[in-house]
Every structure is written in structure tokens, then in C-alpha cells.
N, C-alpha and C positions, 0 to 999 in steps of 0.2 A: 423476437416478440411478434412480428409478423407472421411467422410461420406458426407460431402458436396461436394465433388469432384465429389463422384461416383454419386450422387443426380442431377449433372449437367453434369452429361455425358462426363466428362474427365477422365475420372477414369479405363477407357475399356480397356481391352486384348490391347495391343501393341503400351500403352505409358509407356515412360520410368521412371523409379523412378526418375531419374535427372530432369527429367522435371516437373515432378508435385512438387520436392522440390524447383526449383529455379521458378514453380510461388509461391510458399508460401513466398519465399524471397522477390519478388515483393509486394507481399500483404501485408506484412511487415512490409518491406522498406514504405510504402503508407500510412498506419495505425499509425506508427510513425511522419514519418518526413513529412506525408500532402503533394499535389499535388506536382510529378516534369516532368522534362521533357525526354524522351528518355534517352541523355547525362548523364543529373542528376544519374539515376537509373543504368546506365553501369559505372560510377563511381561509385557509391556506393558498387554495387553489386559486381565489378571487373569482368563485362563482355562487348563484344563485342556490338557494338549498333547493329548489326542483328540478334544476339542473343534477347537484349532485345525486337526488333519489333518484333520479334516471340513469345515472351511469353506475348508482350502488344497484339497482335491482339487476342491471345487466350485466356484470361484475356478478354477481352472485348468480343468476340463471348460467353463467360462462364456469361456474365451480371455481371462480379467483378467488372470491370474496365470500364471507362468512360471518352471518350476524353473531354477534357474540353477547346481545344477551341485553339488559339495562344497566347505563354504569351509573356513579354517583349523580347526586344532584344539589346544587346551593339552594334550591325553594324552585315549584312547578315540577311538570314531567321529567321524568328522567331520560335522557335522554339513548338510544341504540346507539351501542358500541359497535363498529364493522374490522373489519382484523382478514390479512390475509390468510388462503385455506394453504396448509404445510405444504403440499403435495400441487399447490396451482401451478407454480412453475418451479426451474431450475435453475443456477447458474454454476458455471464453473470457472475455476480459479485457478491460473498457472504461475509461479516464480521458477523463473530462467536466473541465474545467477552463477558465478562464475567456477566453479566446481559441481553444481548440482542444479535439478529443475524437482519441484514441486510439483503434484498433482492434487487438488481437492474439488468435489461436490458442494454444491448448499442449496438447500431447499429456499423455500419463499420468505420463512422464520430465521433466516439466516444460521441455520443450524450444518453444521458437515453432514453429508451422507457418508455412513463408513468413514477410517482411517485414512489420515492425510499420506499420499506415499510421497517418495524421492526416488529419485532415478542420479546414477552418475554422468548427466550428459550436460555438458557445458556451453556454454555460449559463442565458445571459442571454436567448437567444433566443425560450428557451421548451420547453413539451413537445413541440411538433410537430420538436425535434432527433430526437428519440426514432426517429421513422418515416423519418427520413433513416438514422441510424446503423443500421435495421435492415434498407435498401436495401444499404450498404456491406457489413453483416456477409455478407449471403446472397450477392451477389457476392464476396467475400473466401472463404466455404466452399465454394462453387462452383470458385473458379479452385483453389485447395487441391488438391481431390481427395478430400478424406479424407468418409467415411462420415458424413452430418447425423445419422442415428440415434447416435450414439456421443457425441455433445455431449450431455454430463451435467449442466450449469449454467452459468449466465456472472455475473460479478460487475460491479458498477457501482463505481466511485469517483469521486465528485463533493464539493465545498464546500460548504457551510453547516452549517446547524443539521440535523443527520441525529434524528430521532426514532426509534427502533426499535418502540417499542409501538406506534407509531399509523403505520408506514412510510410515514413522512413526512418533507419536506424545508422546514423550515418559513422557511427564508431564502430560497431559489428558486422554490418553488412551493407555497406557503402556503396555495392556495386547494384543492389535491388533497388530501382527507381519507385519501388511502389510495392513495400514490405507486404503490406497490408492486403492488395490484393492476391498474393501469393499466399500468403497463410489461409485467405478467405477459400484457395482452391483446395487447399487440404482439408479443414474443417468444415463441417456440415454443419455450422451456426455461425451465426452473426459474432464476429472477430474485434474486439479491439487492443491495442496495446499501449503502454505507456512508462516512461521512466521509471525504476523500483522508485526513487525517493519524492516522488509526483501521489506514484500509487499509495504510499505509505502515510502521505501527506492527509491525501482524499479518508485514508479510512482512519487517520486520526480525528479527522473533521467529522466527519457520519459516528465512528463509536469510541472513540475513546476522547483522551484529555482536550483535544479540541472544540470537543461538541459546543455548542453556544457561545464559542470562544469565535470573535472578530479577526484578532491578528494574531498569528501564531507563524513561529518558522520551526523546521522540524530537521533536525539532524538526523538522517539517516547512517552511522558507522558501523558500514560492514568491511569486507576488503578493498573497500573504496570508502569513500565520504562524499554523502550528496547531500541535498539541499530541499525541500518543498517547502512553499510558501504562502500561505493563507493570507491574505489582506481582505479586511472587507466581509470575510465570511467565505471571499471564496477563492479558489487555486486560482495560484498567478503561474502560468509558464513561458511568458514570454512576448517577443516577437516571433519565432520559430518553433517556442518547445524548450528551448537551450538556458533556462534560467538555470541558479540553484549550481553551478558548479562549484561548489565551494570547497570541493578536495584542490581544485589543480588551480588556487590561488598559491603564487608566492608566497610561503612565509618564516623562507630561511634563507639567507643571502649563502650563495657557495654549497648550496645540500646535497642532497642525494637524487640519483637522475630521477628522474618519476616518469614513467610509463608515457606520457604526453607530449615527453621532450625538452620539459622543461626543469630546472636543481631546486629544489627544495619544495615540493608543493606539499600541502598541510597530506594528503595521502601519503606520502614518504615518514611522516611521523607520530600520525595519532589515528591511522588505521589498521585495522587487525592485519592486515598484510605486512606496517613496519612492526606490528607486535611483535610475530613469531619471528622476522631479520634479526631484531633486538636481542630477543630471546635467543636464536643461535651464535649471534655473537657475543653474548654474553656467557655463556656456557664454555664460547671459544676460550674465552680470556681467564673466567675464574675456575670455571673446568668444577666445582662443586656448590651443589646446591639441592633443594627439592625436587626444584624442575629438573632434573637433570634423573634422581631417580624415579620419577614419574613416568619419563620419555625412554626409561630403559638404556641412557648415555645415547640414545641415537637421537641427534637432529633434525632428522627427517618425521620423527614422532610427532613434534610440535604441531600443536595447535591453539588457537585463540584463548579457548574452553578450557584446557590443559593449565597455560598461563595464569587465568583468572582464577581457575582453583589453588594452584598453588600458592597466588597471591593471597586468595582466603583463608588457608591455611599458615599464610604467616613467611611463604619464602619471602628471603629481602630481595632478588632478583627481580621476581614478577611483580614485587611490591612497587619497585623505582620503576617497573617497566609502566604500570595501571599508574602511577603517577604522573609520569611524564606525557604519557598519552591525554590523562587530565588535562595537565597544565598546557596544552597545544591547543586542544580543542576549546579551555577555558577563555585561550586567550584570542582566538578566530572569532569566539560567542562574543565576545566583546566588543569586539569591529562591526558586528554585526546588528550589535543592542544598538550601537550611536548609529547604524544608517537607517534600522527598519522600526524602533522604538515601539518592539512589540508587546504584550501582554503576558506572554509565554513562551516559552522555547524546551521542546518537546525534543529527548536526547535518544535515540531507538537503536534497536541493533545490539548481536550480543554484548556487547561493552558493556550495556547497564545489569550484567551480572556481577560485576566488579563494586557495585551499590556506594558507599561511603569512600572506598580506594580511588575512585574514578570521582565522585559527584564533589568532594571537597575540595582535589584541585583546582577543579573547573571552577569553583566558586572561588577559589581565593586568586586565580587569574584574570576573572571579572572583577571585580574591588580591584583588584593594582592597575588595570590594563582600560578601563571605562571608567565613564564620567557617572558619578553616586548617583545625581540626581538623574539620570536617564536608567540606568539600572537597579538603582534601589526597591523599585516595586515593579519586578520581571521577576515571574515565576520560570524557575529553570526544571525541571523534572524529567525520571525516564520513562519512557513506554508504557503503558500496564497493559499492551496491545501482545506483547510478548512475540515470539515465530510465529506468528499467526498474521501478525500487519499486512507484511504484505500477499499474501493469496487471497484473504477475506478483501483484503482492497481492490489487488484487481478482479476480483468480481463483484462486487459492489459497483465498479466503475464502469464496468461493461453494462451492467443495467441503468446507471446513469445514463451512460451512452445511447444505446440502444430505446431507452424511452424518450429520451429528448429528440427522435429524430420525426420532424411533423409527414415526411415520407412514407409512404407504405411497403415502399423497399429498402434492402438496405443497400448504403452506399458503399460500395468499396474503392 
């Protein structure tokens, strides 16, 4: 945002830090909550309306901002609508996850520039994905078109243990003291990064089922199971960052090893990783079914996707398999109604393709497994953020970021 600043000639010897931080509040406040009026933004903001004409007229002299025009009115003037310009700024948006990484653009309207791509580069790989995905991006903003001065920040969302005070990833890359400023040496913008199920969390809360929702927890099941947790309105992660582990809780006495060391953790049984184990040994044992002609009798065919259509189509295999994965995570949601007695609880990740296979377990293990009168009025639902949560999240989050910082540099 800085570098944008000075790139539009606001940025000069003998303006104030206050002032280039409350336009970035502007910018915002506008990015979030969509066109408002003067009024609108001096409530929000808790500033004076001549304060805010002063920072819309320079917002608009800088080509951020763009009068849109007179909108409704209850009785008196009608009052100007101001609305960010498509083209003022940029942000970009990366998922790093465990088979594959994401690349996407978005303008100021929160729109894609061009097709979202994937790369096959994994998290597991190493840092050196790092200087590949930043091949891809600079080809990707190049075929675009659109102006590299105007990229204002880009957000990372990736798995593990996210540290925030020591910007670090201490499950992937445990030996970098200081993640952050190392990706900051590759990238030529302002960097940040964050848990996928944190990031998913955030852009439940800004555009989808969350929006104006106080407390919400948000399953994130992909080939793991995470956690993001809204209280209050706003993301809770912790003492460190390390909230929300809710895969690698216990909750099968004697199970299966799970990646962290520990028998039976809810990822061993109601994540897309124990799907497709399931599904191969199930295939072992009864040797005929749908899935089985789907995957061409090879095992190594399986996929989450694969499973959930055959379920939809009616195999009994994938049916008991999108069942039990239900009844696992119905009955984790439960544990979790009686601790955090929230309003909602938002189910993301492709699982929610599985739609009534998956959502009526889950309900019929909340009613056996929780107390009526704490769960009876908890809306359960899945996504309608779809593959998209999280890359529009971490960029979304990165402009969070990046605006809130009252500095004129940024910090790495």
C-alpha cells in the first residue's frame, strides 16, 4: 500500500502518517463493505464528515476512489455514493496446500483478473516452491495486462502450525526463524501469510455465511481438519497463532497413527486423506462396487471427488464411507457446541459436495452427542464460498494486513 501510495504521488515529504493511515481505512472500509456514502464512512470510521470529504476528495484526486453518483434517500438531499475505482489497486492470492498451490489476481471490486491457475508444487517440497510460484505469478501479471505498480500486497494460505509473533511455520518449515522475511526477499510486495483454516475463517466473516454473524466456528475438511474461530466478530488465533487444531484432537481410543504422533486423531477418520485409506480398503475387502469401476480397479486412482460422486450416484461403499465421515465430524461439532455455544458453524472443504450424505450424519450426531438446549438453535451449514474461500481469503487478509499497519513501511 505504501509503495502504491508513493507510485501516486501521495506519499511526499509533508504528509502525515495519519493521514495516509485513515485513507487506507477508507480503502478498507470500501473493499469490505462496498459503496457508501460520506455519513456512512464517518460512522464507520468514527470520524467527522469533513474529515472524511478530505480524505474522499484525495482518494479520488489519487484515481482510488470514484463518485458513483446520488443514491437513495429517506426525506432531504440525497446523499453521494463513493465506491472503489476497479483498476485502483490489486491484490493477490496464494493456496499452498498439500498436493498443489494456487495462483489468483483481484482487482479492488474483488473480482479475478484472468483464470485462477494450479501448479503441482506442494508444501512438502520445500522453500524453493517459493521461487517457482514467483516465476508463475510474474508470468501470470504479465499475460494480465494490468499495471505491477498497483499490486498492493498478496496473502499466502498454507497448513501447519502458523506462528504470527515469530512469522513462522513451525510444522513445514521449522528451521526458518523468520518465514516471513524470507518470502519478503522473493516477492516484490508486501507479504503476509496465514493458517488455511484462519484464512477461510476471515473470508467467511468479510463474504459469506459469516458476514454479521458474531460467533461462528468454521470447519475447514480438507486432507486435514482445521478450525477458525470467530468470537465477537472477530478471528480468534490464540496465544501464538496455534488455535483451531481440531483435527489432531483424540477421538478414538487405540486408532490409527495420525501424522502427529498421536492414534486416533479426528484426521485419521473424517478427513479426505482417511476417505480415499477407506475407500482402498474397502475395495480391498469387497473387491466390487462403483468405485471400483470409476478408478479403473486401480487404487491409486482414488480420489475425494471420485468417492463423493460415486456416493451420489448411489455406490453403498462411498455411501458408508460420506457417512461415517459425517457421523465423526457430527460428533467433534458437538464437543464443540457445549464449549463455544456459538450461533453457527460453517462446514467448508470439498466434503460439502456430499450435500445431505455428509450434512445428516452430522446432525443426527449432534442430537445424540450434545445437550438440546445448547444446540437446538446452532445453525450448521456448508460453504457457499466453494474453491474459492480460500485464495479470495488470503487476499482479502493481506489487505486487512497491510491497511492496518499505522507505519509507512512495511514490517517484515
Amino acid at each position: 500500500m505504501d509503495q502504491l501510495f508513493k507510485n501516486r504521488g501521495i506519499h511526499s515529504l509533508g504528509v502525515e502518517q495519519k493521514k495516509v493511515y485513515l485513507k487506507k481505512q477508507v480503502l478498507k472500509t470500501l473493499y469490505f463493505k462496498g459503496p457508501q456514502s460520506n455519513a456512512d464512512l464517518a460512522k464507520s470510521l468514527k470520524l467527522s464528515a469533513p474529515n472524511i470529504t478530505g480524505l474522499i476528495s484525495g482518494l479520488i484526486e489519487d484515481e482510488l476512489v470514484t463518485d458513483l453518483g446520488q443514491g437513495g434517500s429517506s426525506g432531504g438531499r440525497r446523499p453521494n455514493i463513493y465506491g472503489l475505482e476497479a483498476d485502483g489497486f490489486y491484490l493477490i492470492g496464494i493456496n499452498i496446500g498439500l498436493y498443489r498451490t494456487g495462483i489468483s489476481i483481484f482487482n479492488s471490486h474483488n473480482d479475478e483478473i484472468g483464470e485462477r491457475e494450479y501448479f503441482p508444487y506442494r508444501i512438502s517440497q520445500g522453500f524453493q516452491i517459493f521461487n517457482k510460484i514467483n516465476d508463475h505469478l510474474k508470468a501470470k501479471i504479465k499475460n494480465t495486462g494490468i499495471d505491477e505498480n498497483r499490486i498492493i500486497a498478496m496473502g499466502i494460505e498454507m497448513p501447519g502450525l502458523v506462528d504470527q509473533k515469530k512469522g513462522m511455520n513451525n510444522t513445514y518449515f521449522p528451521d526458518l526463524e523468520n518465514l516471513l522475511s524470507h518470502l519478503q526477499y522473493i516477492f516484490d510486495y508486501p507479504v503476509y501469510f496465514e493458517n488455511n483454516a484462519k484464512v477461510r475463517a476471515f473470508a467467511e466473516r468479510q463474504f459469506g455465511l459469516a458476514k454479521s454473524r458474531k460467533n461462528v466456528l468454521c470447519l475447514n475438511v480438507g486432507w486435514g481438519i482445521g478450525l477458525g474461530i470467530i468470537t465477537n466478530g472477530k478471528l480468534y488465533s490464540g496465544k501464538t497463532g496455534f488455535s483451531g487444531e481440531l483435527g489432531h484432537l483424540q477421538i478414538v481410543d487405540n486408532g490409527i497413527l495420525c501424522k502427529c504422533g498421536k492414534q486416533g486423531c479426528l484426521e485419521t477418520i473424517a478427513s479426505l486423506t482417511a476417505m480415499v485409506r477407506m475407500a482402498r480398503e474397502g475395495l480391498q475387502s469387497s473387491g466390487s462396487s462403483l468405485l471400483s469401476e470409476l478408478v479403473g480397479d486401480d487404487t491409486n486412482n482414488i480420489d475425494p471427488e471420485i468417492i463423493i460422486q460415486a456416493a451420489l450416484d448411489g455406490d453403498d461403499l462411498s455411501t458408508l464411507i460420506l457417512t461415517n465421515v459425517g457421523h465423526w465430524l457430527g460428533r467433534s461439532i458437538a464437543y464443540l457446541l457445549q464449549i463455544f455455544n456459538p450461533e453457527l458453524i460453517i462446514v467448508g472443504g470439498k466434503i460439502s459436495r456430499g450435500n445431505n450424505l455428509v450434512m445428516e450424519p452430522i446432525r443426527q450426531a449432534v442430537q445424540t452427542y450434545s445437550n438440546y438446549n445448547i444446540s437446538s438453535d446452532t445453525e450448521i451449514r456448508f460453504s457457499e464460498l466453494g474453491p474459492k474461500a480460500g485464495i479470495i481469503g488470503a487476499a482479502a487478509l493481506a489487505l486487512e494486513k497491510v491497511t492496518s499497519a499505522k507505519t509507512l513501511s512495511v514490517e517484515i
